[in-house]
N, C-alpha and C positions, 0 to 999 in steps of 0.2 A: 285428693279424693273427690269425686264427682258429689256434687251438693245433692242429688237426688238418691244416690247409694246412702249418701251420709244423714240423707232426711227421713229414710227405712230406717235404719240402725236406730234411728232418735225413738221415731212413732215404734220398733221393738221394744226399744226401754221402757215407752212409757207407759206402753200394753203387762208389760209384765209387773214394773211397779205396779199399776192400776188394780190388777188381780191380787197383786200381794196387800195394796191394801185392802181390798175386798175379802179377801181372808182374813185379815185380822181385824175388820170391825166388828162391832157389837151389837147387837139389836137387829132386830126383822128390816126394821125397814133401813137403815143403814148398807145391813147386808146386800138388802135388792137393789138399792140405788146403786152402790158399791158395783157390784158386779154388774147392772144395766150399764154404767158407765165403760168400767173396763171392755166389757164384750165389744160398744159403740168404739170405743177406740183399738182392740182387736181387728171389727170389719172395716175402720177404717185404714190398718195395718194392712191389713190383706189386699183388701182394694186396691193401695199404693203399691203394692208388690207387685199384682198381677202386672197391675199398668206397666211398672218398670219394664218385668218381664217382657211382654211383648212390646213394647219400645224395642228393649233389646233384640228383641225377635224381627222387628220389623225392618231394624237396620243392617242385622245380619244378613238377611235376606235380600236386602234394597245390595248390599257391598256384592252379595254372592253373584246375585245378576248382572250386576256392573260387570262385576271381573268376567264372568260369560259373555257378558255383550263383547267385549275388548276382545277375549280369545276367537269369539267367533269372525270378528271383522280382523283380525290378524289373519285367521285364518281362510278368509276370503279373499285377502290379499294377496295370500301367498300362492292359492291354487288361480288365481286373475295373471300372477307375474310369472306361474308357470306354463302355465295358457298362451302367455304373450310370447314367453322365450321358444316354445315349442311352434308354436305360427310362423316366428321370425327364421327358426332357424330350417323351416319346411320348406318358407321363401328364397333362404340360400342356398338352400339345398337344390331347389327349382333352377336358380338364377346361377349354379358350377354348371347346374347341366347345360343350361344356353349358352353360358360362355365358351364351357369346356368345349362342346362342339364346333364353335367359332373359333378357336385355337389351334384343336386337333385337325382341322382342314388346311390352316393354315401351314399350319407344320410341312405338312405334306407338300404345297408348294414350296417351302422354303428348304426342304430336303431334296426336291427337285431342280432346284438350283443351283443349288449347293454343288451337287454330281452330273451338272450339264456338262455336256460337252459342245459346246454351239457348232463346231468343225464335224458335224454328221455328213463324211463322203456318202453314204450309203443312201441319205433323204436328197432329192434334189433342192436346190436354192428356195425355190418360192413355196415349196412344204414347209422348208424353214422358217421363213420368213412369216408364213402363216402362223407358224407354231407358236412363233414370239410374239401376232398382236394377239394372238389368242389367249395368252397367257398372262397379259399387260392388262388385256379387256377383263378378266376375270380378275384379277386382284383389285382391282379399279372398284369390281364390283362387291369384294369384301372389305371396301371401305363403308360403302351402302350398308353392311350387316352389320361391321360395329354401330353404326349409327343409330341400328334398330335395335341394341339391346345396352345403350345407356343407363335405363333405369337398372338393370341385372347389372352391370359394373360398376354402379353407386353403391353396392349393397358390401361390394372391396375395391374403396378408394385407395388401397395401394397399389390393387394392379392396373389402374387406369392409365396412369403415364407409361407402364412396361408394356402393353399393350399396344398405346398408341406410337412411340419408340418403335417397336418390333414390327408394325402394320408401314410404317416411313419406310424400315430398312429395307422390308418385302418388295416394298412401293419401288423402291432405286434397285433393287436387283433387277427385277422384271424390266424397267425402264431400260439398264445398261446392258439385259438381255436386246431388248429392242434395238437399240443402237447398235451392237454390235454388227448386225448388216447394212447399217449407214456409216459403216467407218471409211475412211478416204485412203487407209493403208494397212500393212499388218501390226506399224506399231499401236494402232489405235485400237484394233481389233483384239491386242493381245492385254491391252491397258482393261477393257471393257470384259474381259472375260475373266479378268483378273478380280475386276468391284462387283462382279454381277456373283459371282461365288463369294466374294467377301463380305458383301450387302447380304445375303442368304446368309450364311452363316450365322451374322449376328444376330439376325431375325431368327432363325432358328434358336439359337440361344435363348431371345429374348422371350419366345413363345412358351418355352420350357420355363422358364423363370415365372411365367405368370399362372403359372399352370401350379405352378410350387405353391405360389404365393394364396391362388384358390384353397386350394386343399389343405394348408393350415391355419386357414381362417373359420371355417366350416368347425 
């Protein structure tokens, strides 16, 4: 038991003893002192109560706050960490759109590849020919745009290598597009038209693959 609860209970005792001897003495002036006594030890009864009391009162109060401080900064946390995750996930959201549009173009030349047919009787030779630096120039230059959105493909480092894989593969389609009108024969012509749609293909694959890999990271 608390020495302070148990130091009440005593100074009760001895208030009421005190009064009951004051009741039972004899004589005027017995009686007064009698009872001036007990009452002194009554207000000092009371006294010690109050204080307990608001002791008590003060630490209830002191706990209550506490435990409010706590829930409040819990709860400050949590709306801070949802803050955070809802920014971050604004920024991914931002960073499919950059990439996805560097993908989805790619795509499209790697579909374009894929379904070439480099033997166009219908286009003369050096149309052709054009067509294929044209085409080498340009993927050349979507090495340059992955390069500008680095930080957007840090944000899914799994699709960085399927990216960069599939931007190679593009790279040697185009290239054995290119070659194709430097071949010395038709067996070399038919070898290059062969890897230049097989090069695309996988690129196309790979483009699709990262594309996947976006969109269930989000």
């Amino acid at each position: 038991m608390n020495i302070e609860i148990l130091l009440v209970i005593i100074l009760t005792a001895i208030t009421i003893l005190a009064y009951m001897v004051a009741i039972n003495s004899q004589g005027a002036a017995k009686l007064l002192i009698s009872y001036l006594m007990a009452t002194i030890i009554l207000v000092g009864t009371v006294y010690c109560t109050i204080q307990l009391f608001n002791k008590w009162r003060e630490e209830f109060q002191q706990t209550r706050y506490n435990q409010l401080q706590k829930e409040k900064l819990f709860a400050e946390q949590r709306i801070n960490s949802q803050a955070e995750i809802i920014v971050n996930n604004r920024k991914k959201i931002e960073a499919a759109t950059k990439i996805n549009a560097f993908i989805n173009k790619s795509i499209e030349y790697s579909s374009s590849l894929m379904n070439l047919d480099p033997k166009d009787f219908t286009v003369e030779l050096h149309e052709l020919v054009a067509r294929a630096d044209k085409i080498k120039a340009e993927i050349s230059v979507l090495k340059k745009e992955l390069d500008n959105i680095t930080v957007e493909i840090a944000l899914f480092p799994e699709t960085k290598p399927t990216l960069a894989s599939a931007l190679s593969n593009l790279e040697e389609s185009a290239r054995y597009y290119w070659l194709y009108f430097r071949a010395e024969d038709s067996a070399q012509e038919e070898l290059r038209a062969r890897m230049l749609r097989q090069k695309a293909s996988q690129s196309y694959t790979l483009f699709k693959k990262a594309n996947t890999q976006i969109a269930s990271s989000l």
